[in-house]
Backbone as a printed PyTorch tensor [residue, N CA C, xyz], in Angstrom:
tensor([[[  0.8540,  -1.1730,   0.0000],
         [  0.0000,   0.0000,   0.0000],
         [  0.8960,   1.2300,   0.0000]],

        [[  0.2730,   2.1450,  -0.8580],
         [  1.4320,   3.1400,  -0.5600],
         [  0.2130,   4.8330,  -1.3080]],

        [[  0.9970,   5.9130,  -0.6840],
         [  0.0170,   6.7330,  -0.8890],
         [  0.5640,   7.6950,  -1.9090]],

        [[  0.2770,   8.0290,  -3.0970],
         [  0.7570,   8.8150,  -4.6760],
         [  1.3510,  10.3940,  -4.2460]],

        [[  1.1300,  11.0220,  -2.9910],
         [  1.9310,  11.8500,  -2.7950],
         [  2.7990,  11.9260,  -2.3580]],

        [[  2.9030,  10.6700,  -1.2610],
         [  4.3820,  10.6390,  -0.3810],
         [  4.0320,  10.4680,   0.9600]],

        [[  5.2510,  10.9110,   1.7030],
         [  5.1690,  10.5760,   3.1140],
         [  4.0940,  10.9650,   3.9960]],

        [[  4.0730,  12.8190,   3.5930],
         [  2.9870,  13.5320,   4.9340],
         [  2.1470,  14.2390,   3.6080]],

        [[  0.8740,  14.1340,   3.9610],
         [ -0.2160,  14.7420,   3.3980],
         [ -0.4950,  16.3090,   3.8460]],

        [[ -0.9680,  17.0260,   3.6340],
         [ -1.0090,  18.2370,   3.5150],
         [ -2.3730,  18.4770,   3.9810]],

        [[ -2.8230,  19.6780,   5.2800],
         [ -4.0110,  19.5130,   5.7500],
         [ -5.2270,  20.0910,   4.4860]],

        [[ -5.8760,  19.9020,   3.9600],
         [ -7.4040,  20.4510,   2.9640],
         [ -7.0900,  19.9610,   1.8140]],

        [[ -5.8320,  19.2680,   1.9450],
         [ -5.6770,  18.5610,   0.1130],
         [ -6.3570,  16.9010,   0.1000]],

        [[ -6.6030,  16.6800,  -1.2020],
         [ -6.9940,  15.2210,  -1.3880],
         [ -5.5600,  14.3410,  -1.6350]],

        [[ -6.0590,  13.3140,  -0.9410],
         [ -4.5300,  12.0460,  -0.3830],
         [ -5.2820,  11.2600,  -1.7930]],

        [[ -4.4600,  10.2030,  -2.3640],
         [ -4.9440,   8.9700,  -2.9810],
         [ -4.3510,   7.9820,  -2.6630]],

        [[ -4.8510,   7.0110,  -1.7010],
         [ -4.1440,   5.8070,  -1.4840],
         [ -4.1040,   4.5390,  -2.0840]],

        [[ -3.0910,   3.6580,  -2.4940],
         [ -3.2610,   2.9340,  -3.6200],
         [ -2.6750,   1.3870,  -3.1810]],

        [[ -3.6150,   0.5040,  -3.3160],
         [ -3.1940,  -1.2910,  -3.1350],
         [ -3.1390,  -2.2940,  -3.9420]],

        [[ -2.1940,  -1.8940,  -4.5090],
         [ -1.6740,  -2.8350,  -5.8430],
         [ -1.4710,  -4.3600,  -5.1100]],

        [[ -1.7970,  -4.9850,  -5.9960],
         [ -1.7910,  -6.8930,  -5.6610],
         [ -1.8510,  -7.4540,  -6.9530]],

        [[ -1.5470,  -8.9630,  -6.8100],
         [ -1.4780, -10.0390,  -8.2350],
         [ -2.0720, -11.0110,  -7.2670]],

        [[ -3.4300, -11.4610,  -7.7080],
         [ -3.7030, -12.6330,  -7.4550],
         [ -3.9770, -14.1120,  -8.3860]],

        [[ -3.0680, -13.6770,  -9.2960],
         [ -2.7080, -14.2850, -10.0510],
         [ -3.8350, -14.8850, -10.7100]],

        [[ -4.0370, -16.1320, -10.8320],
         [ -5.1260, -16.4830, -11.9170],
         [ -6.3960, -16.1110, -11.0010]],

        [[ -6.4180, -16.2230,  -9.4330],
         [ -7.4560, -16.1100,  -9.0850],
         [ -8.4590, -14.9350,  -9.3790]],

        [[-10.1170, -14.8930,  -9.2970],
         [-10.8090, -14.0210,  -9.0560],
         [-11.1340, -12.8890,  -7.7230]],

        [[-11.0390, -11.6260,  -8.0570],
         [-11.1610, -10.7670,  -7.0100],
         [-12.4990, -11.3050,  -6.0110]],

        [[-12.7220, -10.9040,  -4.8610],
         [-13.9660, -10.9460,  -4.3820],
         [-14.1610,  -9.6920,  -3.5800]],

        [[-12.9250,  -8.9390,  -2.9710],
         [-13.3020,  -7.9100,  -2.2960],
         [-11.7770,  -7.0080,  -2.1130]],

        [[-12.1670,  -5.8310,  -2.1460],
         [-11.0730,  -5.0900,  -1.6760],
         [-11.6680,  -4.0090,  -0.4980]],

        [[-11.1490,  -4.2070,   0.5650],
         [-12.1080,  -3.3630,   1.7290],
         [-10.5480,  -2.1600,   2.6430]],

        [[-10.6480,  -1.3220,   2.8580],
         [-10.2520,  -0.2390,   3.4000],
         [-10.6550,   0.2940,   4.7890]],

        [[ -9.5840,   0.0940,   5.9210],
         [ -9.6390,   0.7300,   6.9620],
         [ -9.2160,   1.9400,   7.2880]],

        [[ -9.5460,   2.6050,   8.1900],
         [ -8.5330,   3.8710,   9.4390],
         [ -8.7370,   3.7570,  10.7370]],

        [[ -7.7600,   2.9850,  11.2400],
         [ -7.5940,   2.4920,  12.7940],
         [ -8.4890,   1.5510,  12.7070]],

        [[ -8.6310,   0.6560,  12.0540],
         [ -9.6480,  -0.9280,  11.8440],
         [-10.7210,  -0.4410,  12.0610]],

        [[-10.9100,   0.8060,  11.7280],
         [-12.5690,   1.2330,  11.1830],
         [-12.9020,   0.6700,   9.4670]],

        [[-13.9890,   0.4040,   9.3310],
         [-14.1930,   0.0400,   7.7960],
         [-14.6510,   1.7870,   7.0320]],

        [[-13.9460,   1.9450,   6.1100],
         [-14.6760,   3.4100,   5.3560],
         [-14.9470,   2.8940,   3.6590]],

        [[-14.2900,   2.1230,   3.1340],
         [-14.6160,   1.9300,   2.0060],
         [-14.4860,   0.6850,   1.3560]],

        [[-15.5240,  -0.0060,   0.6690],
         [-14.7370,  -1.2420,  -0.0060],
         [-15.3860,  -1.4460,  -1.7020]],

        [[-14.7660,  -2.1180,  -2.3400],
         [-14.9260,  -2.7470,  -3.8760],
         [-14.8660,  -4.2220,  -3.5680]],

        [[-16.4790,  -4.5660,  -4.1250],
         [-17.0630,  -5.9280,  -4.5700],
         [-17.4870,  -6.0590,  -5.6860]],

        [[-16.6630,  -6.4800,  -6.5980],
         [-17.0200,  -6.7220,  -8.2400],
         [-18.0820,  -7.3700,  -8.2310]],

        [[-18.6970,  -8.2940,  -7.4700],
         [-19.9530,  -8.5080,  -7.2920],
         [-21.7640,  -7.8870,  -7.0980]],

        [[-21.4340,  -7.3340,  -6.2570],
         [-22.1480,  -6.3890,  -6.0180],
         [-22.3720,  -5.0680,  -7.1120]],

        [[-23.4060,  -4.7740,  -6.7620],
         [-24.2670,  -3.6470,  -7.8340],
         [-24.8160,  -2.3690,  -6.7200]],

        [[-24.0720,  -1.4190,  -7.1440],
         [-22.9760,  -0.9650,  -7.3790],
         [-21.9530,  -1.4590,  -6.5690]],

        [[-20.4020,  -1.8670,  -7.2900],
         [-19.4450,  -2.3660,  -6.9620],
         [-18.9200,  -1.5800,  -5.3060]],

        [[-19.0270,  -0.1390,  -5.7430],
         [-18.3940,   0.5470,  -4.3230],
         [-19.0310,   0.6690,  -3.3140]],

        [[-18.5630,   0.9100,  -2.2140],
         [-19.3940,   1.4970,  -1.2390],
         [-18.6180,   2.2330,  -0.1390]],

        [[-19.2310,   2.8410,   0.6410],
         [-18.6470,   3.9150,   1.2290],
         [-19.3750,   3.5980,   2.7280]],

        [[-18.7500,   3.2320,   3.8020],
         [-19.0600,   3.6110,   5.2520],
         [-18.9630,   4.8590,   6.0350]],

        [[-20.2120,   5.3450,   7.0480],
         [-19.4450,   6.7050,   7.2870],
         [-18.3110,   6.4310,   8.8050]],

        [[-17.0070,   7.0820,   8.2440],
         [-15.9850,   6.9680,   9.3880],
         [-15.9960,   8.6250,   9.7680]],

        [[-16.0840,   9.3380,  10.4800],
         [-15.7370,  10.9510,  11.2000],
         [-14.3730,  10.8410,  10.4810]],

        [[-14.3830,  12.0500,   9.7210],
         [-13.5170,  13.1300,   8.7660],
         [-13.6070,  12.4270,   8.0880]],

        [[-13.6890,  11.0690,   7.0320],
         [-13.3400,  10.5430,   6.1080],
         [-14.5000,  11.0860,   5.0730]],

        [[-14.1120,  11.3280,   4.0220],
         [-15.2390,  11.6030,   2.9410],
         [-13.9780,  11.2810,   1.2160]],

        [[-14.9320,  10.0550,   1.3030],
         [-13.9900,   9.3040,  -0.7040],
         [-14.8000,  10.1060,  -1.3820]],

        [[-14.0760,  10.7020,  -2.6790],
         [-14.1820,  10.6370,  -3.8910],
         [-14.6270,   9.4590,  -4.4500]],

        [[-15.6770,   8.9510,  -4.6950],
         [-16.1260,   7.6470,  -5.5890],
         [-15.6540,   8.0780,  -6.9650]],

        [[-15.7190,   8.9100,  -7.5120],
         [-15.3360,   9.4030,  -9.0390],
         [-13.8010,   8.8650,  -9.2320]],

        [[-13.2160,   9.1330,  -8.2530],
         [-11.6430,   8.3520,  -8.0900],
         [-11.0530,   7.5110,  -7.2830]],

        [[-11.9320,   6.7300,  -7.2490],
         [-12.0150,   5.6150,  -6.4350],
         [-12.2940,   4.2250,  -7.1400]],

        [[-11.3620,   2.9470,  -7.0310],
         [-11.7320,   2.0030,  -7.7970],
         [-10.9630,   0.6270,  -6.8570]],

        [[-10.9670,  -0.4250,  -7.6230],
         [-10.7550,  -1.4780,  -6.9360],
         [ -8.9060,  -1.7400,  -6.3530]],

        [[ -8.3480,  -0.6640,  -6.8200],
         [ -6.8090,  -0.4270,  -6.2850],
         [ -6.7980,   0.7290,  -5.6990]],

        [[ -7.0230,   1.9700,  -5.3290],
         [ -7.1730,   3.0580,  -5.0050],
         [ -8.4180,   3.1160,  -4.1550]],

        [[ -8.1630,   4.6370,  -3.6090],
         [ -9.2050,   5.2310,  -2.4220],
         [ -8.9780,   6.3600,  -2.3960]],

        [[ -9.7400,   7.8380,  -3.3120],
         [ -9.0230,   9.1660,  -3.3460],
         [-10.2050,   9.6860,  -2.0890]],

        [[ -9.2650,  10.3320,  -0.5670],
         [ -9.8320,  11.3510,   0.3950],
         [ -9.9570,  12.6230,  -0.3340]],

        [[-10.9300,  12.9590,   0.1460],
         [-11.0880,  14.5060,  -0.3720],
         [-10.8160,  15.9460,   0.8350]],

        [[-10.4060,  16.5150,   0.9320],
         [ -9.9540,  17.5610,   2.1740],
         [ -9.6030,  17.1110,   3.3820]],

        [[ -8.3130,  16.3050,   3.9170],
         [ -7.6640,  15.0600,   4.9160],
         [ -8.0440,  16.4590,   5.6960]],

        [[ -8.3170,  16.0620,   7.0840],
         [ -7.6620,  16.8430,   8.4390],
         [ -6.9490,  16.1870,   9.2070]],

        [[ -6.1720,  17.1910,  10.4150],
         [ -5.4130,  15.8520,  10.9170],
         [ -5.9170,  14.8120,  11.4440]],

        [[ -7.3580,  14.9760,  11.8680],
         [ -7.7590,  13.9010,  12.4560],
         [ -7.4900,  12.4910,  11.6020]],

        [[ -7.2330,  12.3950,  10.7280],
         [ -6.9670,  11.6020,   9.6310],
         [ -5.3850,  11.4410,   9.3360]],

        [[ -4.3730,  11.9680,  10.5980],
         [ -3.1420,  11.0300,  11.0200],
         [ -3.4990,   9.9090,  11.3760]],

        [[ -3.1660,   8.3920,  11.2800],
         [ -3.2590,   7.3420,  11.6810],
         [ -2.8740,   6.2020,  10.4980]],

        [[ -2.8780,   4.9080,  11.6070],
         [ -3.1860,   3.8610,  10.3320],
         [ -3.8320,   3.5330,   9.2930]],

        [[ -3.6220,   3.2170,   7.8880],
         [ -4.8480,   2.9180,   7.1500],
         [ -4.2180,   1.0670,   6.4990]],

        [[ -5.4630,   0.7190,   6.0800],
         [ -4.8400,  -0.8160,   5.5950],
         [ -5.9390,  -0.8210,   4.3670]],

        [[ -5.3850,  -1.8920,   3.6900],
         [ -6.6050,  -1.8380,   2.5680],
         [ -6.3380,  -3.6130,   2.8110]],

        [[ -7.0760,  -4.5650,   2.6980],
         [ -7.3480,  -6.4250,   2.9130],
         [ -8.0740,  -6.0950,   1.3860]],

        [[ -6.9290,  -7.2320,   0.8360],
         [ -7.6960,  -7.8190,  -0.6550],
         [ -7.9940,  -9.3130,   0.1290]],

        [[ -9.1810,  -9.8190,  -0.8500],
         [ -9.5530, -11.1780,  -0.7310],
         [ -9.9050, -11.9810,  -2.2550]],

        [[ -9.2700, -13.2960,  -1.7850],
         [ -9.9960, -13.8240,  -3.2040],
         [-11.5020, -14.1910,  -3.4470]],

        [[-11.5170, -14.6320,  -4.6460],
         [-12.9690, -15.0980,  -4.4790],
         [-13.1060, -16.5640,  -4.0620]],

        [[-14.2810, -17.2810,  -4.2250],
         [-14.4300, -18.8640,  -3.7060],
         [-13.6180, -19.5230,  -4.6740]],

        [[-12.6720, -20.6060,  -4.4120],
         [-13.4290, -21.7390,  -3.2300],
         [-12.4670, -20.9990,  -1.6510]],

        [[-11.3920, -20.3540,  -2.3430],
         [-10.3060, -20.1780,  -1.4910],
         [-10.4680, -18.9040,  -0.3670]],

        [[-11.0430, -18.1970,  -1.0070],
         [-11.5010, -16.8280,   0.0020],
         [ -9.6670, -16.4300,   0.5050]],

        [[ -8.4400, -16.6730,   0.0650],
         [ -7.3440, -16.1470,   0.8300],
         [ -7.0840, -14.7400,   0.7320]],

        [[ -6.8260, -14.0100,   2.1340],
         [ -7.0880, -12.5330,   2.3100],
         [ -5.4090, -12.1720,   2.9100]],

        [[ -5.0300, -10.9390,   2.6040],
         [ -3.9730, -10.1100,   2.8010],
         [ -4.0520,  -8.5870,   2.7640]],

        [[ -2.9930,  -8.8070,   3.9400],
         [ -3.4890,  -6.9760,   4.2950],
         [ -1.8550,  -6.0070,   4.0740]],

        [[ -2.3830,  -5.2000,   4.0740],
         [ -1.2140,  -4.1220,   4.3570],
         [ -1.5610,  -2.8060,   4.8870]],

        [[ -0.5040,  -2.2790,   5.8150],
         [ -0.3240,  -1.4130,   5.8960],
         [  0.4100,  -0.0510,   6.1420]],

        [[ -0.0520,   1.2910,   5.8960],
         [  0.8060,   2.1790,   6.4490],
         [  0.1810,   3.4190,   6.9710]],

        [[  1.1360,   4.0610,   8.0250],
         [  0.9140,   5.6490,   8.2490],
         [  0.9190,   6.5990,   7.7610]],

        [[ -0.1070,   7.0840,   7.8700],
         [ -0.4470,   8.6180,   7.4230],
         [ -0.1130,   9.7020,   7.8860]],

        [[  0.3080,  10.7800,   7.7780],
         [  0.1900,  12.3980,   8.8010],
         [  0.2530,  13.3350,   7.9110]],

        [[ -0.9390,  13.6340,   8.6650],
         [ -1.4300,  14.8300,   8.0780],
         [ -0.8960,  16.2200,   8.6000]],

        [[ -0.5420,  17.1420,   7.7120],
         [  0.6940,  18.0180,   8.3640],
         [ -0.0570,  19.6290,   8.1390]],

        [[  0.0650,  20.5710,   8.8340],
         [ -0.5800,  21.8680,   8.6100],
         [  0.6070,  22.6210,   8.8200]],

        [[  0.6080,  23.2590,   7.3930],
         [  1.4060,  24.6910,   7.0230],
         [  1.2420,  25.6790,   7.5980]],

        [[  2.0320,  26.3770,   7.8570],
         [  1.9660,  27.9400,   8.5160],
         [  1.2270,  28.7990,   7.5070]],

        [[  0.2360,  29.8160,   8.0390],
         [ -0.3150,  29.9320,   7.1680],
         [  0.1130,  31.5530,   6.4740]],

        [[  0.9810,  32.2680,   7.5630],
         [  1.9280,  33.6040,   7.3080],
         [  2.7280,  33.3660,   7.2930]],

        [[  3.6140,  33.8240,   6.0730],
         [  5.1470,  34.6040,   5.6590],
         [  6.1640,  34.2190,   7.3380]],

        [[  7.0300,  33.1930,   7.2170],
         [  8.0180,  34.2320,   8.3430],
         [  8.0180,  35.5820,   8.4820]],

        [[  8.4700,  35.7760,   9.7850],
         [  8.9210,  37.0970,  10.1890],
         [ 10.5770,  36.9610,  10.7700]],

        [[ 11.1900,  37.6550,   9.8220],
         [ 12.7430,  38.0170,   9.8860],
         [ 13.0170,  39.3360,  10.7040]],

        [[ 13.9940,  39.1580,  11.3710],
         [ 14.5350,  40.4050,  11.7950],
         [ 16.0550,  40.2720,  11.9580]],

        [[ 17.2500,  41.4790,  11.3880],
         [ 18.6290,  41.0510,  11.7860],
         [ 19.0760,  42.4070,  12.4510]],

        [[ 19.6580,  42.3400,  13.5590],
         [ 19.8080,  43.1440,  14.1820],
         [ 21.1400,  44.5640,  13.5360]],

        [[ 21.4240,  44.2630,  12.1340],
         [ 22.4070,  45.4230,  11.7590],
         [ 21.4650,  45.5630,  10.2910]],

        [[ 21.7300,  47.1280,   9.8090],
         [ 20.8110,  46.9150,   8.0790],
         [ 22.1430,  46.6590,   6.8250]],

        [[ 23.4300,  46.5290,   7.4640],
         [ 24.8000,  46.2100,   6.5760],
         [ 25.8720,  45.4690,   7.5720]],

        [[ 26.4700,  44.8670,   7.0130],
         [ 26.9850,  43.8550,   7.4780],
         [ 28.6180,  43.7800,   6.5060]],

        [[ 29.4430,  44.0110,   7.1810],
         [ 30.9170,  43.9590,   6.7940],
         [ 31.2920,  42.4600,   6.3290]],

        [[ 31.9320,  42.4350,   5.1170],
         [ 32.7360,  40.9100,   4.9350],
         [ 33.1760,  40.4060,   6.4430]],

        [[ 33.1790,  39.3840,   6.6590],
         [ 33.1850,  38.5980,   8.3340],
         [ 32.9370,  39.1950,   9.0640]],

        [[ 31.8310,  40.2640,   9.1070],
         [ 30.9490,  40.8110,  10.2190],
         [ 30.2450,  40.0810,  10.9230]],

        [[ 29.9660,  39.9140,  12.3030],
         [ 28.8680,  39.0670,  13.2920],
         [ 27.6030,  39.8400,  13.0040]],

        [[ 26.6000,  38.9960,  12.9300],
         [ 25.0270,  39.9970,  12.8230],
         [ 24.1730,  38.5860,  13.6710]],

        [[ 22.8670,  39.5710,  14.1430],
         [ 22.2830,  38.2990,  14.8440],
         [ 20.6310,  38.4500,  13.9110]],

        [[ 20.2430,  37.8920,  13.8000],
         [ 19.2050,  37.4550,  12.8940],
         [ 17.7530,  35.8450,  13.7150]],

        [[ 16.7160,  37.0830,  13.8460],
         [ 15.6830,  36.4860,  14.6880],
         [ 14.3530,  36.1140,  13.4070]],

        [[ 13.7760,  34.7000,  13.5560],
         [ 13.0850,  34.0530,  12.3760],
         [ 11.9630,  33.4930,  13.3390]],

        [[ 10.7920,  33.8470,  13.3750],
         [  9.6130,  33.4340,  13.7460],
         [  8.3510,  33.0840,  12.4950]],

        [[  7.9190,  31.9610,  12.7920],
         [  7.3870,  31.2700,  12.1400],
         [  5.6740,  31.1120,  12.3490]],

        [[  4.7510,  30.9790,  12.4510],
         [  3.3520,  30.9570,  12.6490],
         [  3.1250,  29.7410,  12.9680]],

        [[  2.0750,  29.5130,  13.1680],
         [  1.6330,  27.9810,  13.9640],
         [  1.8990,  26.9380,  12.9700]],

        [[  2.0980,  25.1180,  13.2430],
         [  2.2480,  24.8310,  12.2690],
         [  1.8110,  23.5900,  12.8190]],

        [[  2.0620,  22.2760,  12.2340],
         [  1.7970,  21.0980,  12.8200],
         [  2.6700,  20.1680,  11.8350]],

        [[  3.6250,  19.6120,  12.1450],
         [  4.7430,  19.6240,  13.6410],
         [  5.1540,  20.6850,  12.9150]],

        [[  6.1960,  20.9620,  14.5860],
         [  6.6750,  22.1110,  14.4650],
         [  7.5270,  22.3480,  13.1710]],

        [[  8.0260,  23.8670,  12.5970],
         [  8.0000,  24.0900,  11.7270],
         [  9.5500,  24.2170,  11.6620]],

        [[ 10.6560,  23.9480,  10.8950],
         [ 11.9850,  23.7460,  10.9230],
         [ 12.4620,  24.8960,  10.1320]],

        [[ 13.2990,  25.3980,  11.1070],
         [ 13.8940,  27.0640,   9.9360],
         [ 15.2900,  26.8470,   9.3020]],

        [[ 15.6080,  27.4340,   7.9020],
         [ 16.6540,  27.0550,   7.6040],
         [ 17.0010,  28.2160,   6.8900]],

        [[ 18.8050,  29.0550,   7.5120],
         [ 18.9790,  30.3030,   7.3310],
         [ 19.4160,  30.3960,   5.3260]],

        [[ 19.7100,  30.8900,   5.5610],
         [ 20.2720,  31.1780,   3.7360],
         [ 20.4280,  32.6320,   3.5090]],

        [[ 21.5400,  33.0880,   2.6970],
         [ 22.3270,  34.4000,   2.8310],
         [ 22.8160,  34.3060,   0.8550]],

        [[ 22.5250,  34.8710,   0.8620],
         [ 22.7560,  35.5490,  -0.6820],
         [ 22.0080,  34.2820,  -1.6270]],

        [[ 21.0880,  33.6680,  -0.9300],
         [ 20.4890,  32.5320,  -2.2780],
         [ 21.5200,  30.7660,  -1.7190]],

        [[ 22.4970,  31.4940,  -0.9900],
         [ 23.3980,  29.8030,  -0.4180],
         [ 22.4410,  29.4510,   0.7510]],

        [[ 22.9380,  28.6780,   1.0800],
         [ 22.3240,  27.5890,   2.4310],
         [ 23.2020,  27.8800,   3.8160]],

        [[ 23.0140,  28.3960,   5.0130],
         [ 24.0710,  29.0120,   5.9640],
         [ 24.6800,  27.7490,   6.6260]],

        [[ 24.4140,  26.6310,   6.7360],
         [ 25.0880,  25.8100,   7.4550],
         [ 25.8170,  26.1250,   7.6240]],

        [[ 26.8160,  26.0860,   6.8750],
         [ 28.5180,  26.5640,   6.7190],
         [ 29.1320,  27.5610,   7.3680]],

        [[ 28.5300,  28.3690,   7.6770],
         [ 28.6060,  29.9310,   7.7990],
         [ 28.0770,  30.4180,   9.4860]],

        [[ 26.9410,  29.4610,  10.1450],
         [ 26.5740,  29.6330,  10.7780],
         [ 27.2980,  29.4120,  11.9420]],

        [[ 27.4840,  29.9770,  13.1580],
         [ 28.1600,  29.8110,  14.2900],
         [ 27.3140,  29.6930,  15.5590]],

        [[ 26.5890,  30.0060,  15.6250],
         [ 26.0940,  29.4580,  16.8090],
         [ 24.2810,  29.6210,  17.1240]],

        [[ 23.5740,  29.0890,  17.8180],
         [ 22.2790,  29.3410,  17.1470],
         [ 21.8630,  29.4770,  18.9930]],

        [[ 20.9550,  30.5010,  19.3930],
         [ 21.1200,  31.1670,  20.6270],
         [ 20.0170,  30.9940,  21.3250]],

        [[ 19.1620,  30.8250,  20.5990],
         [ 18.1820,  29.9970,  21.4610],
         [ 16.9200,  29.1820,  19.7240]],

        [[ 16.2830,  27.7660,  20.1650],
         [ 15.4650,  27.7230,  19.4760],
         [ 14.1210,  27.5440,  20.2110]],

        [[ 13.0410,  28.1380,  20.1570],
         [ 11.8480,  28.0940,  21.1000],
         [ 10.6830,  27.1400,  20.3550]],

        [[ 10.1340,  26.5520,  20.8310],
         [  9.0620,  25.6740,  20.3510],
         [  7.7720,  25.8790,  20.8270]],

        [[  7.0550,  26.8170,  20.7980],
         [  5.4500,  26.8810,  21.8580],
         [  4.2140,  25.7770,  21.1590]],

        [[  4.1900,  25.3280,  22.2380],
         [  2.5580,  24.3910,  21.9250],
         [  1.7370,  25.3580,  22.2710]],

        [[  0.7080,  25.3480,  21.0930],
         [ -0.6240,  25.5480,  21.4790],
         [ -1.7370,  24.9300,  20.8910]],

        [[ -2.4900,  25.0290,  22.4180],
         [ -4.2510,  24.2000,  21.9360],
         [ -5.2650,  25.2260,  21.3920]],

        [[ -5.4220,  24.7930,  20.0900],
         [ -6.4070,  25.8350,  19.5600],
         [ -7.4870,  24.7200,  19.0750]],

        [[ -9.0110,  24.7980,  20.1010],
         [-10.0220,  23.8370,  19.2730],
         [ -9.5680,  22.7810,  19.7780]],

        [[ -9.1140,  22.5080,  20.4240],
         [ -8.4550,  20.9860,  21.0000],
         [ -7.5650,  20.4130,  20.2650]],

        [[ -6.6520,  21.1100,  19.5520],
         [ -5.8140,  20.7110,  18.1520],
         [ -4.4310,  21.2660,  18.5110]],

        [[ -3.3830,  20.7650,  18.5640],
         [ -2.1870,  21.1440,  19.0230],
         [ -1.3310,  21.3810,  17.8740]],

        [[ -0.8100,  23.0020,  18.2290],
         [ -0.3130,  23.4860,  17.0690],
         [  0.9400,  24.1980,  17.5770]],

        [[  1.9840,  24.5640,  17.0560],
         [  3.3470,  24.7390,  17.1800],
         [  3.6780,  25.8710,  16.4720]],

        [[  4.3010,  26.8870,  17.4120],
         [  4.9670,  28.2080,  17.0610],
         [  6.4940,  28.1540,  16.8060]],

        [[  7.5940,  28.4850,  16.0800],
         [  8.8390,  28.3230,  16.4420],
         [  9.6200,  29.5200,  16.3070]],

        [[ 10.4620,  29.7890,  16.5610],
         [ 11.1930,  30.9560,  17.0120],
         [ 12.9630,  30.8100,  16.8450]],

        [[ 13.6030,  31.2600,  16.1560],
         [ 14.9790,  30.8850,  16.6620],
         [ 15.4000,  32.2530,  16.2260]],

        [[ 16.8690,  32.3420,  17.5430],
         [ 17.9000,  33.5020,  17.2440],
         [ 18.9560,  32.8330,  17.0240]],

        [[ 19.4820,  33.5860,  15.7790],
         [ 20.6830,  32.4920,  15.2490],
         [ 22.0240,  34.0080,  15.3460]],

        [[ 22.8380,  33.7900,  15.5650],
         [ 24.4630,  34.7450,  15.4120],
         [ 24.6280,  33.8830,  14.6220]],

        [[ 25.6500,  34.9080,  12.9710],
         [ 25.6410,  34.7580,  11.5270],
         [ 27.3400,  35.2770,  11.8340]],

        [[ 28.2170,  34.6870,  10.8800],
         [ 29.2840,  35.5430,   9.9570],
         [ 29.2700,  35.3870,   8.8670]],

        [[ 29.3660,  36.5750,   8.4000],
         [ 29.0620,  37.0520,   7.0210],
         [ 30.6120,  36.9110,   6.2620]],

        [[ 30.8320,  35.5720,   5.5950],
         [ 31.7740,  35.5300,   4.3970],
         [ 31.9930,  36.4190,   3.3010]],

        [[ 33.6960,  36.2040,   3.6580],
         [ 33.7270,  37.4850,   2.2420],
         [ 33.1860,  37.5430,   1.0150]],

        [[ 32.7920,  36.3490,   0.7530],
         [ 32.1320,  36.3040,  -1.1050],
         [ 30.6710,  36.6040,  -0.8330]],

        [[ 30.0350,  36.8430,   0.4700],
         [ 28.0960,  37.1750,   0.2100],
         [ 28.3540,  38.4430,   0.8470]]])
């Protein structure tokens, strides 16, 4: 099982999760879909109409993109971090069933611009400057990464002076502020 965007899903976007199998000569009989061994969706080539849809809280399929390998969510929230599995089965005489699965997380973007501040407005070839980067709520917390003329500061960076992490409960939903003061030297070539 594996999901067509990747690792972490993005909070209000549609996920498509996908369960490729070979059951070789055998006939399908069912392909059924969990979240946390809740049932939300399954395909019975048998059945008229083949799909069907259970109601699970936050889950809502796309049937339009939805078929007997796939399961497209339409607007994930995080509540919709967790396990998902999809169980294929054969058809008679054998009925043999296999499952898989994997984790989901659902991740929420900051929804404002950083806020930069460096404490000089010019900065001398190997000048010290200190440079403060606050970030807006995020889920998980949100990882800052400096950069100075278009390069990447790793290199450059000397010491990083504090990094702050605030939880907050907004709605019963835990969301993450981050904050860091970083001291910079400024190389002669930026």
């Amino acid at each position: 099982m594996n999901r067509r965007q990747g690792n972490a899903v993005i909070m209000g976007n549609a996920v498509t999760l996908s369960c490729q199998y070979d059951l070789e000569k055998a006939s399908l009989y069912s392909v059924r879909w969990y979240f946390e061994k809740e049932e939300f969706y399954s395909y019975v080539p048998k059945e008229s109409p083949p799909e069907r849809v259970f109601p699970v809280s936050g889950i809502s399929v796309d049937l339009n993109m939805s078929d007997k390998h796939s399961v497209t969510l339409r607007s994930v929230t995080r509540d919709l971090t967790g396990q998902f599995e999809c169980e294929v089965s054969e058809d008679a005489p054998l009925f043999h069933t296999a499952m898989k699965s994997a984790r989901m997380m659902v991740i929420e973007l900051p929804k404002e611009e950083p806020i930069m501040q460096i404490d000089k407005k010019t900065v001398a070839p190997s000048g010290n400057f200190k440079a403060h980067c606050s970030i807006g709520v995020s889920f998980p917390p949100a990882n800052i990464t400096w950069y100075m003329n278009g390069r990447r500061c790793e290199k450059i960076m000397k010491a990083i002076l504090f990094r702050i992490v605030s939880k907050i409960v907004k709605n019963m939903i835990q969301l993450y502020m981050t904050n860091v003061m970083t001291k910079l030297i400024s190389e002669k070539s930026h």
